[in-house]
Structures are given as structure tokens and as C-alpha cells.
N, C-alpha and C positions, 0 to 999 in steps of 0.2 A: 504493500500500500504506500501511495506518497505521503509525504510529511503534508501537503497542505490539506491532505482527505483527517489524516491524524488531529492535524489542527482543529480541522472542524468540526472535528468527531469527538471535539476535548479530549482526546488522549494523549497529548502533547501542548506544552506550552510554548508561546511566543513572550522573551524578555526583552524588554528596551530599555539600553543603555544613556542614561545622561536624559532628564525629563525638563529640559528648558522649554524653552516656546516652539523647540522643533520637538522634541522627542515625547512632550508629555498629551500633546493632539494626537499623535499617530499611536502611541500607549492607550489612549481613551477611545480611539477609534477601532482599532482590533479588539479590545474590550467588550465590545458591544457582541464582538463575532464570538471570538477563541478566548481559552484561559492567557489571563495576559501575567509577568513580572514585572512592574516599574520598578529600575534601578537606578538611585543617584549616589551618589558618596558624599553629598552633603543632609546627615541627619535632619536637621532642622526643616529644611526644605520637604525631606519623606513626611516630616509630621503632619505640617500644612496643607501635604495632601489626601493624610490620609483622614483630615477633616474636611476635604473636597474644598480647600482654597489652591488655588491655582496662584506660585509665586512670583509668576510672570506678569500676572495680573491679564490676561490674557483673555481667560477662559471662568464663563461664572458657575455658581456651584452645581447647577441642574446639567453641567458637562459631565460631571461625576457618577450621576445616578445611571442603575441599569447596568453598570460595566462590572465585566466579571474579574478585576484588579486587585493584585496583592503591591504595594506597596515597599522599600526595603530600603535600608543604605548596608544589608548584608552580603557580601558578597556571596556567599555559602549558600543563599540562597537561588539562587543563578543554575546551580547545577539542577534544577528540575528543568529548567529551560532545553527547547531542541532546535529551536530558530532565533535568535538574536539580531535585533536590529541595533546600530551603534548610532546615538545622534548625537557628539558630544562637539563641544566647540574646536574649531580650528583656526585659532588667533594666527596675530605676527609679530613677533618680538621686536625691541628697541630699533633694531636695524632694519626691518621691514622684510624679514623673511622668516618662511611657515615658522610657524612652533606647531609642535606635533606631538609635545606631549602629553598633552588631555586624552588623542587618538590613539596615541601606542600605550598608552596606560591602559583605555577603555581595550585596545586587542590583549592588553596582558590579563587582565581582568575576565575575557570571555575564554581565553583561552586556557585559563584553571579550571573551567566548567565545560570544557568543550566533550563533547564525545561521537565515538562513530557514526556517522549517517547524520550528523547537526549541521545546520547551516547559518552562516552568517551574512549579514550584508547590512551596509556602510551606509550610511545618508550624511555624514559632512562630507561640507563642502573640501575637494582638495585639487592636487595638478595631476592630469594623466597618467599614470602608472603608479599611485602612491598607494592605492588598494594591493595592489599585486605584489610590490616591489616592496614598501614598507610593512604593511601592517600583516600582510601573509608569511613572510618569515616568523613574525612574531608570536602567530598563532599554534603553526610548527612547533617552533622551540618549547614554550611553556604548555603545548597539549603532549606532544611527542608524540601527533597524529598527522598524516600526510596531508598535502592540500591535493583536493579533486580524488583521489582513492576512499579517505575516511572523513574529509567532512566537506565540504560545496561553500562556496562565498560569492555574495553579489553585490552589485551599486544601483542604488534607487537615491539620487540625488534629492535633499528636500528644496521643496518650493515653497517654504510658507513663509509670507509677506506680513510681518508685526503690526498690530493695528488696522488687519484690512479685514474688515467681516464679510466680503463680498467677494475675493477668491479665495476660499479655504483650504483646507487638505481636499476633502470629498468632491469637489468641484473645479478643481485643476485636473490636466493629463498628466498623468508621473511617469517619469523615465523609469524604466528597469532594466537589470543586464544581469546576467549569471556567468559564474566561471566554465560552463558549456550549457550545450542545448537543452538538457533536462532543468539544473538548477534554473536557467532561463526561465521554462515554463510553470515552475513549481514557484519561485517567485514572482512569477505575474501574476499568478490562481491568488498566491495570498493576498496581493496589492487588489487586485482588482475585487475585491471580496468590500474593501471598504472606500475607494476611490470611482465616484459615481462616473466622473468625466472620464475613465478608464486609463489604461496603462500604453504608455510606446515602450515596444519591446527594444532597447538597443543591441547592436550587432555586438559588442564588446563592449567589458568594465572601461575602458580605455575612452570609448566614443562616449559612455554617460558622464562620464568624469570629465572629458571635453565639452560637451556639451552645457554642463551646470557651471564650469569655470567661464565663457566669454558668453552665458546670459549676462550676468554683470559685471565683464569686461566691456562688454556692448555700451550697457548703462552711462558705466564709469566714462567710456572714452566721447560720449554724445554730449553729457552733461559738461565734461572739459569743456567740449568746444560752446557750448553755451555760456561756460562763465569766462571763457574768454573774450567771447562778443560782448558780454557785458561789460568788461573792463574797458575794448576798445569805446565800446558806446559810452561810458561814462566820461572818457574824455573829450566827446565830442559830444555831451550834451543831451544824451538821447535814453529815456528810460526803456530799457531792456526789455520789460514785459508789454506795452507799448506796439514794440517791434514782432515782439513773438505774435500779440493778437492779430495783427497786421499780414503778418507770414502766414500763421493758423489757418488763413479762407481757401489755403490751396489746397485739395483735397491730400494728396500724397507728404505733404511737409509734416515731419515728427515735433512732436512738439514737446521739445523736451526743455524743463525749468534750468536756471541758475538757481546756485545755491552750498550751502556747506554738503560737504558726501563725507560722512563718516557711517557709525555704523558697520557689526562684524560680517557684512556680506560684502557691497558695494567699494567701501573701503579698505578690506580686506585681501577678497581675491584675484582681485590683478597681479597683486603680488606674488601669489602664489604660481599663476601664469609665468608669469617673469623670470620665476626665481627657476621652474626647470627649463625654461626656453635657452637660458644660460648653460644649465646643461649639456644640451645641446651646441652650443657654439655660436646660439645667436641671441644680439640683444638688442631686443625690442625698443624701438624708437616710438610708436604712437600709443602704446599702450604705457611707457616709462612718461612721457611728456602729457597726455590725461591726468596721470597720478598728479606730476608734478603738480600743475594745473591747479585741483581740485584739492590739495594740499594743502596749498599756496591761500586759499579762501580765504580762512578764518582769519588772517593776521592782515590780509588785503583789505577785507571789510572794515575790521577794528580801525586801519591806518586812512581812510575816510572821514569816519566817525570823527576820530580825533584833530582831522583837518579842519572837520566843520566847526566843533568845539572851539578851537582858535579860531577862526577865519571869524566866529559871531564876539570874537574881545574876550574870551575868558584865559583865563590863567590856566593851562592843561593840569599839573603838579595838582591846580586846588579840585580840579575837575568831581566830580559823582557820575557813574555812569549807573543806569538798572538795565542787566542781562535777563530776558524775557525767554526762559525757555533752557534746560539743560540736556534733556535728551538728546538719542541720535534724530530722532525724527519725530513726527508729529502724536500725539493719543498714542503716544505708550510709557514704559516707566526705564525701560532698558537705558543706560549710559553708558555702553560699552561703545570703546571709540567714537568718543560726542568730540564733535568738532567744533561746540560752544567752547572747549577747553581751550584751545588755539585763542580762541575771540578774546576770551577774561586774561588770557597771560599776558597776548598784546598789549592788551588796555591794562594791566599792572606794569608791565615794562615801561611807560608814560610816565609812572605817578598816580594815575588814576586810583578814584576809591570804588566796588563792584560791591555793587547788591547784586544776587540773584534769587529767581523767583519758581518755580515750575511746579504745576499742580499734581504734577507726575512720577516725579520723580524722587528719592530720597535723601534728605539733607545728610547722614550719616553714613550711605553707599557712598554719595560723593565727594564726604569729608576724607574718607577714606584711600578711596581710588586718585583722588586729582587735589585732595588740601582746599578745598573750600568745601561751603555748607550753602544752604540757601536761607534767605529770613522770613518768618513768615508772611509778614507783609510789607511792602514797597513805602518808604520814605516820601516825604514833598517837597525835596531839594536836588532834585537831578539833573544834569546837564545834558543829558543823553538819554534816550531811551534805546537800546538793539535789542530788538524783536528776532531772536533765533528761531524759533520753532513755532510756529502753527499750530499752536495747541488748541481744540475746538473754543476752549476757557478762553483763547483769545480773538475770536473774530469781532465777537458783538461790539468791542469796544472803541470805542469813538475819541474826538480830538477834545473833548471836553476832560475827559479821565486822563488825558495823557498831560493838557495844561495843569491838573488838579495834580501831579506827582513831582513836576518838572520846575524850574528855575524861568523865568525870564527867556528869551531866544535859543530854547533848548530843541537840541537835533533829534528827530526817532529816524531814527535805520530800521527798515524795514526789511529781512532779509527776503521773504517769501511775497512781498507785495502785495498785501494782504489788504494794508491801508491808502492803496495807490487813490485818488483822487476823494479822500477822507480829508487828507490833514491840509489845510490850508492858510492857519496862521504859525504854524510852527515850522522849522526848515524840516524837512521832509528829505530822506536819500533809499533809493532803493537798489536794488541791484539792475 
């Protein structure tokens, strides 16, 4: 009998490794089907779910109910498992190349529990061959089991978009790929069991693992050339989004924003690209110059700001700036790789004094992670307002609230353009 008849037949379980905002939907979604394991190795986090709060803040409690889910930060418990799905993060350290050990921990970890006829497969994000080539040795070593004789490995890249309730897991196409043609179709039976919009089977781990690296090399390198028009157009006077509405009538034009690109996907996996393209013996010129690019944001925008501050008579050194927004992006809570970080060191590099604000995010995550906090509420002596993030908390509000925080001829930067033909007695800069 196949493992995915097993599965379904509850005589086998499925474990998922690392239950962030990727791993802990796809855990609650087989749940529904098969006996599931959610495994994380931070305790606390096991707790809060297994009070059905979701620590991503993601997902609300009635996501919980119905699933057939044990919860663990045991490892020992892992070996009831017979399919293992791994979804654990794949940063880039100081120098901007993989770190990899969250992944080859998470294969050291599966591969104490491994046994004959088990199968595993990958959903981080990583560069072509790093399934086969890294995390399959390691599986080897610590089972003392052969790869493709006694246990089968695949890559089902994840695609889930933080804060988007409107492509989810169940309603996206998911890539899958097996280390041969069986595990192939035994991992598409499982995927497609809970992914409505169904499965593309790829030809090889190699092609899914290509294929989920330049979706957001794609991203990354459109949105460069976006914030670089912006920067031309700012010298020449011309509000960016403006232009883009202007562009947007032609049917075929992408309409892609300016803006900070941080964030563990976007920001992240180019690099990953990059780092084996070198490898290889080649180095990437458009894909190194995006980066650069889209890098370059946060301390570009700040060094505006700060122009405008002086150019309206004030003293920079005495300046107040309020930073509106810490996350990577907009309605979520995530700050990993927030490129508001870049923004508030600029403007500390000045003199400047920083409030910041976010409804979302945690003053003590990011005391932690980056040395500031946030206050609870916003001052009435600012010189500046930057509006980082687009948090829904901030649409409604208008040029009356912004006078009621701010100082005399005070700038709001607006990164996201949000308040574009709002603000009319205050100096106004967008991207």
C-alpha cells in the first residue's frame, strides 16, 4: 500500500517541522485530513498552540478546531511520524549569504526519527540543489539509511503571502517534485488532498527549487527598477505614483510599487540565487544591482526627510522624527528583516530623536532584535512624520491628526503614498 492510502487511512502520520506562518497552515490543513505532529523547538510557542493561538498572529482560533493535531517541542516524539514536511526558516547572515542552519538542524532532527519507506520533503525557500546536495547527506548520516533505497525526499516550495487572506494555502497551485517518479506521485496524492487550486507536478527537486527562488527574484528585481525611477523622478520633480497611475491604462504595463523590500522572502532570496550562481562561475549583474537598489531605500528615504527638515529652518541635531510603522510589510506582526530598521538608524546617524509606533508589532521583539522599542502613543512635537508601513490602523487618517502631532512646517514622508493628495498644508514627500 502507498504511504498516502496509509495516511489516509490514519495509519501513518504526517509531522511538520518549524510551525511559523509557513509551516503551522499547512500542519492545520492536513489536520483536517491525516493524523498530523506539529513540531517546533521553541516550547512556549507549542503552548500557545496548543491553546489554539496562532503566534504569528496569522491565523484565528476556529483555525484550530476539527484538526486531528498533537502539538510538541519533543523531538522523541517525531518518530511516530512517516512523512515529514520541513518548513523552517532560511535567513542570510551578516554578509548576505544562506544560513542554513535552522534547515540542516531541522534534517538533523528528522533524520533521528527517520525510518525505512519515510518520506521527507522541504518547503523552505532555498538555491537549486541545496535539497539534494545539503540537507540529503545529512539525512544519510544521522539515519544510517540510504537516500531513494530506504526513504524518498521531495520539494513542495511554500507560497504563503503574510497578511493576505485572499491567496491562501488551499487556493494557490503548489509546486511539487519527488526524488523519482513514485515519490512524485505519492507526494502530489498528499498535497492535493488539501490544496483546492491543485498541484504542478515538477520535473525535478532542482526545477521546484528554481522555480520558488526567481518568483521573488522576479519581485525583487521589478520593484529595483521602480525605486529607481523614483529616485530619478524625484529629482526632476515628479511624484512616482503619479506616473505609475499614468502608465497603469496600458493594458500589458506591470504595475509594480516603490518602496522598502525587506522581509524573509523578497529580501532574502536573491541572495540565495546569487550566492550559488557564484558557484558556478558566474556573477550576477541584475539581480546583484536590484539588491543593491532596494537596499539602498531605507537610508535614501531617511536622507530626504532630513533635507526637508533643514530646507523648512530647523536645527537637524534638535530635530523629532515619529516612524509610523515597524514591520516588514503591511497587517502583520513579523519584523524579521524590516527595513524600517535602515530608516530609524539613518535618522539616529543625524542626531535625530525617533519615536516609533506600530499596532502590530512588539515593542520587546524589537527591543530585542534591533535596540529600540516602540511608545505607546505618539508625542505633539514632531518634525517629521515617515509613514513606513501601511498598516490598515493607518489609512483613515487625515492632515488634521498629522498637524495635531507635529511642530510648525513639519515634513510626513509618505513611503507607500497613501496620503498622496490629502496633505496640503504640510510639506508632503512621497516616493
Amino acid at each position: 500500500m502507498s504511504i498516502y492510502q496509509d495516511l489516509k487511512n490514519k495509519e501513518k502520520k504526517i509531522a511538520v517541522i518549524g510551525l511559523g506562518y509557513v509551516g503551522l497552515p499547512i500542519a492545520l490543513e492536513f489536520a483536517k485530513n491525516f493524523k498530523v505532529i506539529g513540531f517546533d523547538i521553541n516550547p512556549k510557542r507549542v503552548e500557545m498552540m496548543k491553546n489554539n493561538i496562532d503566534p504569528s498572529e496569522e491565523l484565528p482560533p476556529e483555525a484550530f478546531e476539527g484538526c486531528d493535531i498533537e502539538f510538541t517541542a519533543n523531538p522523541e516524539d517525531l518518530k511516530e511520524a512517516n512523512f515529514f514536511v520541513v518548513a523552517v526558516p532560511t535567513p542570510i547572515d551578516q554578509h548576505n549569504l544562506p544560513d542554513l542552519k535552522p534547515l540542516l538542524g531541522a534534517s538533523k532532527t528528522v533524520g533521528e526519527a527517520l525510518k525505512k519507506g519515510d518520506y521527507v520533503v522541504f518547503e523552505s525557500t532555498v538555491y537549486p540543489g541545496c535539497t539534494e546536495e545539503d540537507c540529503v547527506p545529512v539525512l544519510e548520516n544521522v539515519s544510517g539509511l540510504k537516500f531513494n533505497e530506504d526513504f524518498k525526499v521531495g520539494y513542495s516550495p511554500e507560497r504563503i503571502n503574510p497578511g493576505d487572506t485572499q491567496h491562501t494555502l488551499t487556493n494557490v497551485v503548489k509546486i511539487v517534485s519527488g526524488s523519482d517518479e513514485e515519490s512524485l506521485e505519492e507526494i502530489a496524492k498528499v498535497y492535493e488532498t488539501v490544496v483546492k487550486a491543485g498541484v504542478h507536478r515538477a520535473p525535478s527537486i532542482k526545477v521546484a527549487e528554481a522555480a520558488k527562488i526567481i518568483e521573488n527574484t522576479q519581485r525583487d528585481v521589478n520593484i529595483a527598477l521602480i525605486n529607481e525611477l523614483s529616485i530619478i523622478f524625484n529629482k526632476m520633480g515628479i511624484n512616482t505614483y503619479e506616473v505609475l497611475e499614468a502608465a497603469g491604462t496600458k493594458w500589458n504595463f506591470l504595475n509594480f510599487r516603490p518602496g522598502l523590500v525587506g522581509g524573509h522572502c523578497i529580501g532574502v532570496d536573491p541572495y540565495y540565487l546569487v550566492y550559488k550562481a557564484k558557484e558556478y562561475g558566474y556573477h550576477p549583474q541584475i539581480i546583484n544591482s536590484g539588491r543593491f537598489v532596494n537596499d539602498s531605500m531605507g537610508a535614501y528615504t531617511a536622507k530626504q526627510t532630513v533635507k526637508k527638515i533643514i530646507a523648512s529652518g530647523k536645527q537637524i541635531t534638535n530635530s523629532k522624527v515619529l516612524v509610523m510603522g515597524a514591520t516588514f510589510k503591511e497587517n502583520v506582526a513579523d519584523i524579521r528583516n524590516s527595513k524600517v530598521v535602515d530608516v530609524i538608524n539613518e535618522f539616529k546617524s543625524f542626531g535625530v530623536e525617533v519615536d516609533v509606533i506600530d499596532p502590530h508589532a512588539d515593542s520587546e521583539e524589537l527591543m530585542k532584535e534591533y535596540g529600540f522599542g516602540l511608545v505607546e502613543k505618539p508625542a505633539n512635537d514632531y518634525d517629521a512624520v515617515y509613514v513606513a508601513v501601511n498598516h490598515k490602523e493607518f489609512l483613515d487618517l487625515d492632515e488634521d491628526y498629522f498637524k495635531s502631532i507635529t511642530t510648525s512646517g513639519a515634513v510626513i514622508t509618505d513611503i507607500k503614498g497613501i496620503y498622496k493628495d490629502k496633505i496640503k498644508d504640510l510639506t508632503y514627500w512621497s516616493l
